[in-house]
C-alpha positions in Angstrom: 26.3 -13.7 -22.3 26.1 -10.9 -24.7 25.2 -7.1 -23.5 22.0 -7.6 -25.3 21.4 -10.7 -24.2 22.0 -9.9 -20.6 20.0 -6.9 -21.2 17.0 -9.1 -22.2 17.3 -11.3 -19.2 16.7 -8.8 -16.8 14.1 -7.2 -18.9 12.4 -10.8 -17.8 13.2 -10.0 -14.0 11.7 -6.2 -14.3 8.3 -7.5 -15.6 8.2 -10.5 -13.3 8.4 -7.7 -10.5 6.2 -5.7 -12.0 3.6 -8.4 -11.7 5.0 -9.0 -8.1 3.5 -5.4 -7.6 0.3 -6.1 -9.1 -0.2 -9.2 -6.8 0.6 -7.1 -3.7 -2.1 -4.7 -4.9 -4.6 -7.9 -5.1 -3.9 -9.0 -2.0 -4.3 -5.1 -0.4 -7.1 -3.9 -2.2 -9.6 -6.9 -2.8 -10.8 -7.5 0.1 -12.0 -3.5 1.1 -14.8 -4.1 -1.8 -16.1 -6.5 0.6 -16.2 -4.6 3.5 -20.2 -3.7 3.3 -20.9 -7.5 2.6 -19.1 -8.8 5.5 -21.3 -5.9 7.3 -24.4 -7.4 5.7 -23.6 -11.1 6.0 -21.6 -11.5 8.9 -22.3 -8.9 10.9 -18.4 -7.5 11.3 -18.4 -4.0 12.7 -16.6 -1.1 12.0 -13.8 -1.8 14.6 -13.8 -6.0 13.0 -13.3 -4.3 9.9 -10.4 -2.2 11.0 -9.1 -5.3 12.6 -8.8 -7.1 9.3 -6.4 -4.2 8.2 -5.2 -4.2 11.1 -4.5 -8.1 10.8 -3.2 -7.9 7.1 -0.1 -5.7 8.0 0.3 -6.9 11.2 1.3 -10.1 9.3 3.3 -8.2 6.8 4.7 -6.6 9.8 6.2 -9.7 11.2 7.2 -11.2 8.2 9.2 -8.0 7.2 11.1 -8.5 11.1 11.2 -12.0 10.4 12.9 -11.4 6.6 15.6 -9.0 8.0 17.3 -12.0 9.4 16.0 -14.8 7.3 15.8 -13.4 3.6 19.3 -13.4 2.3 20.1 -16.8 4.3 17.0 -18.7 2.4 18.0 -17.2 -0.7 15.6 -14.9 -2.7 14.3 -17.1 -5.4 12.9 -19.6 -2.4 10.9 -16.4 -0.8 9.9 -14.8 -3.6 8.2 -18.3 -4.8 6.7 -18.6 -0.9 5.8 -15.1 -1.7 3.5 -16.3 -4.6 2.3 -19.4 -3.1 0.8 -18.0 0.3 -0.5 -14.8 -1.7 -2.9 -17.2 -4.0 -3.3 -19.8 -1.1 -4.8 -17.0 1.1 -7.0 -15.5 -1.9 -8.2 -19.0 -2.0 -8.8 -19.6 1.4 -10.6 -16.3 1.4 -13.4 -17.5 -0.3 -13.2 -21.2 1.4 -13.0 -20.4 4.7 -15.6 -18.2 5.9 -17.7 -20.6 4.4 -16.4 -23.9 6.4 -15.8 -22.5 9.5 -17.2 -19.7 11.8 -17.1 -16.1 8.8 -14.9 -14.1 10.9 -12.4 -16.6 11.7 -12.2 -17.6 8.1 -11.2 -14.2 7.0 -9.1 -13.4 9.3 -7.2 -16.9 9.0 -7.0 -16.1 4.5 -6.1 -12.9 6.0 -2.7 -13.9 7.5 -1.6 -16.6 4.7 -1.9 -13.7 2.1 -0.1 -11.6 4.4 2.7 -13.1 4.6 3.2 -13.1 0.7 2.2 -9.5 0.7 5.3 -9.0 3.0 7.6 -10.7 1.3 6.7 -9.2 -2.1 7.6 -6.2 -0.5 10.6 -6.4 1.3 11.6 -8.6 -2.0 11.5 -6.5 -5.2 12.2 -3.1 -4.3 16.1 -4.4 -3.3 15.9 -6.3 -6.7 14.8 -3.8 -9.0 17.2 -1.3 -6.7 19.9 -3.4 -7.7 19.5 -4.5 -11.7 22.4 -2.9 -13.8 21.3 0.2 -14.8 23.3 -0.6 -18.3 20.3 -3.3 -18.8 16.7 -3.4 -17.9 16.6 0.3 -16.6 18.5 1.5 -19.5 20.3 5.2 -18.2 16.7 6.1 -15.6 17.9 7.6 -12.4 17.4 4.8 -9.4 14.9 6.7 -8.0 12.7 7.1 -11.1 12.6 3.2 -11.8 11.3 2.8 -8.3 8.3 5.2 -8.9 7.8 3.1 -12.2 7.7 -0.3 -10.7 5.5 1.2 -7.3 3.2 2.3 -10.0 2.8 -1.0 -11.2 0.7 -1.5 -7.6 -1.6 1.5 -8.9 -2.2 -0.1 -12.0 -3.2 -3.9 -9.9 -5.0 -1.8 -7.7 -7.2 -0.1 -10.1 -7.7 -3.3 -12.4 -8.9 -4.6 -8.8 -11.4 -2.1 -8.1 -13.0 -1.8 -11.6 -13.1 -5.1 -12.9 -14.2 -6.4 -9.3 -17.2 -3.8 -8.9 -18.0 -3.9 -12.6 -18.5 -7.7 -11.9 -20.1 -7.5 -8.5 -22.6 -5.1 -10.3 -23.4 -8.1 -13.3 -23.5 -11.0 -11.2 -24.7 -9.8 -7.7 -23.0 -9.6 -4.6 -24.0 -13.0 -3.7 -21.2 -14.4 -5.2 -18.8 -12.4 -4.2 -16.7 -14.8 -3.3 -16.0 -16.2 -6.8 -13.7 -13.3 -7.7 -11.0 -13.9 -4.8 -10.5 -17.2 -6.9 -10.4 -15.6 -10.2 -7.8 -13.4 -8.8 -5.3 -16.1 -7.3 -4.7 -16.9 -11.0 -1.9 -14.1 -10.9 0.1 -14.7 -8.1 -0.1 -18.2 -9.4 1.1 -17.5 -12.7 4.1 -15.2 -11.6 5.2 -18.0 -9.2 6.3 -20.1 -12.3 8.1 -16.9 -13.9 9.9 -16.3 -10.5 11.5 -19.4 -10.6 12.9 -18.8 -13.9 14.0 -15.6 -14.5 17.7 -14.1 -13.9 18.2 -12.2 -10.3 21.2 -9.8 -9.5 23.1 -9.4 -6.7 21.2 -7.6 -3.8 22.8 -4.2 -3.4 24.1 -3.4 -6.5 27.8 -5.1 -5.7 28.2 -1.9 -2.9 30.0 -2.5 0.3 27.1 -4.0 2.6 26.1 -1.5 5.1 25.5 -3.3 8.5 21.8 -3.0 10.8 23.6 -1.6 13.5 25.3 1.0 11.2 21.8 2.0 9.9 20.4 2.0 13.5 22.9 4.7 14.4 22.5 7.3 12.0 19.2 9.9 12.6 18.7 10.2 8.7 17.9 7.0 8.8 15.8 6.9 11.6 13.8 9.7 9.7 13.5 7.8 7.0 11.9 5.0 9.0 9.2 7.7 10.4 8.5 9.0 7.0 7.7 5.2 5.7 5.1 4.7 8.4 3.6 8.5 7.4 3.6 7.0 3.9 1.6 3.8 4.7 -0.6 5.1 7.0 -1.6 8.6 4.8 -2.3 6.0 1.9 -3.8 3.4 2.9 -5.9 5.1 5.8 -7.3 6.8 2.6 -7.4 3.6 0.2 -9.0 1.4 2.4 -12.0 3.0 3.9 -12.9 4.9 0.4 -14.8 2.5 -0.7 -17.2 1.8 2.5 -16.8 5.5 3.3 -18.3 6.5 -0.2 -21.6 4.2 0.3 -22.3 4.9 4.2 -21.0 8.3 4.4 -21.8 9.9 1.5 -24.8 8.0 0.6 -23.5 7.1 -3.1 -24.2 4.1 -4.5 -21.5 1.2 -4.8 -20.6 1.2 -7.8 -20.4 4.9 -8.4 -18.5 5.4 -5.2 -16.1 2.6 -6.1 -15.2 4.4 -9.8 -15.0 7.9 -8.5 -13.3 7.0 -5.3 -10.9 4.5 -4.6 -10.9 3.4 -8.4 -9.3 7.5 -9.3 -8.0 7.5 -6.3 -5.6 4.7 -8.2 -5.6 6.1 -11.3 -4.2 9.4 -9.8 -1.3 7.5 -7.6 -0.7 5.0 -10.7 -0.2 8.3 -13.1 1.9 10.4 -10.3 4.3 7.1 -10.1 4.5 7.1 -14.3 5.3 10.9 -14.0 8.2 10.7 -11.8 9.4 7.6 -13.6 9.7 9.5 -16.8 10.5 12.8 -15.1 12.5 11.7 -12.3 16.2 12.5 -13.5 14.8 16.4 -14.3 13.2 16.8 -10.7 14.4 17.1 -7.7 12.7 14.8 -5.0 13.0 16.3 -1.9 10.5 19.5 -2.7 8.3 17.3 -4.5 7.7 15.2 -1.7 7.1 17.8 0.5 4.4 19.4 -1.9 2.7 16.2 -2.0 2.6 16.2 1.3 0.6 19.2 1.8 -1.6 18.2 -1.4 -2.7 15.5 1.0 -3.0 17.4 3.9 -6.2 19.5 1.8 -7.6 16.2 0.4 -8.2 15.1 4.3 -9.8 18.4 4.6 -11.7 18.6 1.6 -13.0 14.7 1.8 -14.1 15.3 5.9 -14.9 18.7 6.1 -16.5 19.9 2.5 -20.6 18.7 2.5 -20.8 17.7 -1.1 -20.6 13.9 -1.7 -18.9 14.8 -5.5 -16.1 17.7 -3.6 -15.5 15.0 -0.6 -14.9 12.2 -3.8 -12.9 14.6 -5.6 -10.7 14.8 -2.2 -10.6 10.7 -2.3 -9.2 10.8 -5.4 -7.0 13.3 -5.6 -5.2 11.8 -2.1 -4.0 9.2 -4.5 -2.1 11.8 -6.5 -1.0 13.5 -3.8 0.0 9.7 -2.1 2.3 8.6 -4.7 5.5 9.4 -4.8 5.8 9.2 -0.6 6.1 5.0 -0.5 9.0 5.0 -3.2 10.3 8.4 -2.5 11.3 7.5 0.6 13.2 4.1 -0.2 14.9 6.3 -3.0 16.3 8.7 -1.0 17.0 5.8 1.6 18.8 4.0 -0.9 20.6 6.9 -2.4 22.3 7.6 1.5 23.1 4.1 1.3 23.5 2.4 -1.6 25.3 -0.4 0.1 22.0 -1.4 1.6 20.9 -5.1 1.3 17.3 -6.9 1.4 17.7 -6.5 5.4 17.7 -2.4 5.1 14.6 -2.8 2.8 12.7 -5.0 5.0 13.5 -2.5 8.5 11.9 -0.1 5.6 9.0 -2.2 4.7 8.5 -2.9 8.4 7.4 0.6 9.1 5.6 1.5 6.5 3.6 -1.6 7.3 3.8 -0.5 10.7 2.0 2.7 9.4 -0.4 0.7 7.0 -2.1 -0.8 9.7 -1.9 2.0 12.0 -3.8 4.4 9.8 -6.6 2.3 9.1 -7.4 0.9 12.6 -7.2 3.8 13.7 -9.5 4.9 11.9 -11.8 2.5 12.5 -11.6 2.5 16.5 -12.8 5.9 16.1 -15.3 5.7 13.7 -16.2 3.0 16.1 -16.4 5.1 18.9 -17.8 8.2 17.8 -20.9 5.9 16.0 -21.5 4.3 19.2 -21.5 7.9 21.3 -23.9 9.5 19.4 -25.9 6.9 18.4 -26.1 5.8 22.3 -27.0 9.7 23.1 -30.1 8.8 20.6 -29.6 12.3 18.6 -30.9 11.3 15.5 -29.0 13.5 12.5 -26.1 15.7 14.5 -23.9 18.2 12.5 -25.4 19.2 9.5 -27.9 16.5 9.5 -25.4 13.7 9.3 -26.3 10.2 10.9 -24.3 9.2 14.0 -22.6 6.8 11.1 -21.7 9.4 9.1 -20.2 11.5 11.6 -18.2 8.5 12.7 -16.6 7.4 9.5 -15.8 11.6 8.8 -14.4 12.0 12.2 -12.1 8.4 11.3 -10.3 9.8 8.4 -9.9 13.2 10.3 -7.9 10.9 12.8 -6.1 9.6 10.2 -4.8 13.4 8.9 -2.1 13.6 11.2 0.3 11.1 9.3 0.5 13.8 6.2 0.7 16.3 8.5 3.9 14.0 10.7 5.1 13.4 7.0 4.9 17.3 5.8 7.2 18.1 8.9 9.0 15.5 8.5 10.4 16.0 4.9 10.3 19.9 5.5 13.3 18.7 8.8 15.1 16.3 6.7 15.7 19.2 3.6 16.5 21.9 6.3 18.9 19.6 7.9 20.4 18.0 5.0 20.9 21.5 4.1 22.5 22.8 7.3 24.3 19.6 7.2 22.9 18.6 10.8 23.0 15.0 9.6 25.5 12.8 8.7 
């Protein structure tokens, strides 16, 4: 095959990842846009709701164990297509389920099947798009900043999510809410076809392979696995209560909440990845990340602590900014220490940011949860400023859930001292 030629073949593979990305967003962000309906029509609390999150990466949890061993012996055209198929079989069953057997059964059981696709979307392109010839599809990009270009490809599947979803919801009532997991299923569908056609390179770039136990010895790396589940869990702890946390804490309406919350809150984290992907090469990562870091630290603050539903949205949003570069950062650097990792370092690295996915948000539940039920049991009425026991709950959730940019601030502000003193090898 010709250079050009070859170059155009993996030009194929880049998209079809990019729309891998986009199908993990659908199968992430979809179903927090239901969260008030379930309240409404099945009666799921706070805690059932975290559950569900919980649930989701969980699933993606095990899968990413279960591809570390599994993966590269199956082949990565046969998981990539499984990918695909149980992502739009569980956006199907979503909207079949709860409706043929008992609601929150059904969810959770469309829950899982999407799950597992999720997880192996994950653990599956970022090693692929790591390991295309940078004489092809990436053209001369630095590593790093084609991994902030594809990640933002998620942004851009969450936000189309969000606002065509609520715009929707808004025309045809939230009655049929259940239509639109079907509409959605049409992508992963769609991508499974391309999947099986397009041209895939060798995991790991032709490198020497570096070995688990190799990887399980050295502290970097171990770092590196601590800042992945800071990553998941600052994001999505954010991400997924936004929407819900919008409507009941801040009293805005849906739809309003939904564009100026979690729908910027994508925008910001889609254009942050762009940023780096142009600017990547001119930047160093390292001080970047830690910046972003604190950025998030003072959109927790500003979204719990300031009184005025538009500051506390402006904090929403600007956490995705200050979000984006954390999730593919961290492979980068990852993979840059060793670029003789194969699909099984990725999916150790997936594991825990999954690991901190589904902590963040449960947690934040459980004590939204628990704080509702305390002062709503002590029958105070408004407490705190005149906030509803509700209110207080859901603020006092994402307060919780500030500790993972704060473990992720520390964390990168260690690894640079380190690195610099030369502490780790």
């Amino acid at each position: 095959m010709s250079k050009r030629g070859h170059a155009n073949s993996f030009k194929f593979t880049l998209y079809t990842c990019f729309i891998g990305y986009i199908v993990q967003a659908i199968t992430v962000n979809l179903v927090p846009l239901f969260f008030v309906i379930f309240q409404r029509d099945f009666g799921v609390s706070f805690e059932q709701i975290g559950r569900l999150v919980l649930l989701n990466f969980t699933t993606q949890i095990v899968t990413d164990l279960l591809s570390v061993r599994w993966a590269d012996r199956m082949g990565t055209r046969r998981c990539l297509v499984l990918a695909h198929f149980c992502s739009a079989a569980g956006l199907i069953g979503l909207s079949i389920f709860p409706r043929v057997m008992p609601p929150y059964l059904g969810l959770a059981a469309a829950t899982i099947i999407y799950a597992v696709g999720g997880g192996l979307i994950e653990v599956l392109i970022s090693p692929i798009v790591e390991s295309l010839p940078s004489d092809g599809s990436l053209s001369s990009n630095a590593k790093s900043a084609a991994m902030s270009l594809l990640h933002s490809f998620y942004c851009w599947g969450q936000l189309g999510v969000i606002l065509i979803t609520t715009l929707l919801l808004r025309l045809t009532g939230e009655g049929l809410w259940w239509i639109f997991p079907l509409l959605w299923a049409v992508v992963p569908t769609v991508n499974l076809f391309f999947c099986r056609k397009c041209p895939l390179p060798e995991i790991g770039g032709g490198e020497k392979s570096v070995g688990l136990s190799s990887l399980l010895h050295n502290r970097i790396f171990w770092l590196a696995l601590v800042l992945m589940a800071s990553a998941g869990a600052s994001e999505l702890a954010m991400s997924q209560w936004s929407s819900l946390f919008a409507e009941k804490a801040l009293g805005v309406p849906k739809v309003m909440g939904d564009l100026l919350g979690p729908c910027l809150f994508a925008l910001l984290m889609g254009s942050g990845r762009l940023f780096y992907a142009k600017m990547g090469d001119k930047i160093s990562l390292e001080p970047l990340l830690l910046s972003s870091a604190g950025l998030c630290i003072l959109c927790y603050c500003l979204t719990v602590f300031v009184p005025l539903p538009a500051f506390s949205l402006m904090g929403c949003a600007v956490c995705g900014l200050s979000v984006s570069l954390m999730w593919p950062g961290t492979l980068s650097m990852t993979a840059k220490r060793f670029p003789g990792g194969n699909t099984a370092m990725f999916g150790i690295l997936a594991l825990f940011g999954d690991v901190g996915a589904s902590l963040g948000p449960w947690m934040a539940g459980v004590v939204s949860d628990n704080v509702t039920a305390l002062n709503g049991a002590a029958a105070w009425g408004t407490v705190h400023g005149g906030l509803l026991p509700e209110q207080l709950g859901l603020k006092a959730g994402l307060l919780t859930a500030m500790i993972f940019p704060v473990i992720m601030f520390v964390g990168v502000w260690f690894m640079m001292r380190a690195a610099k003193k030369k502490r780790i090898p």
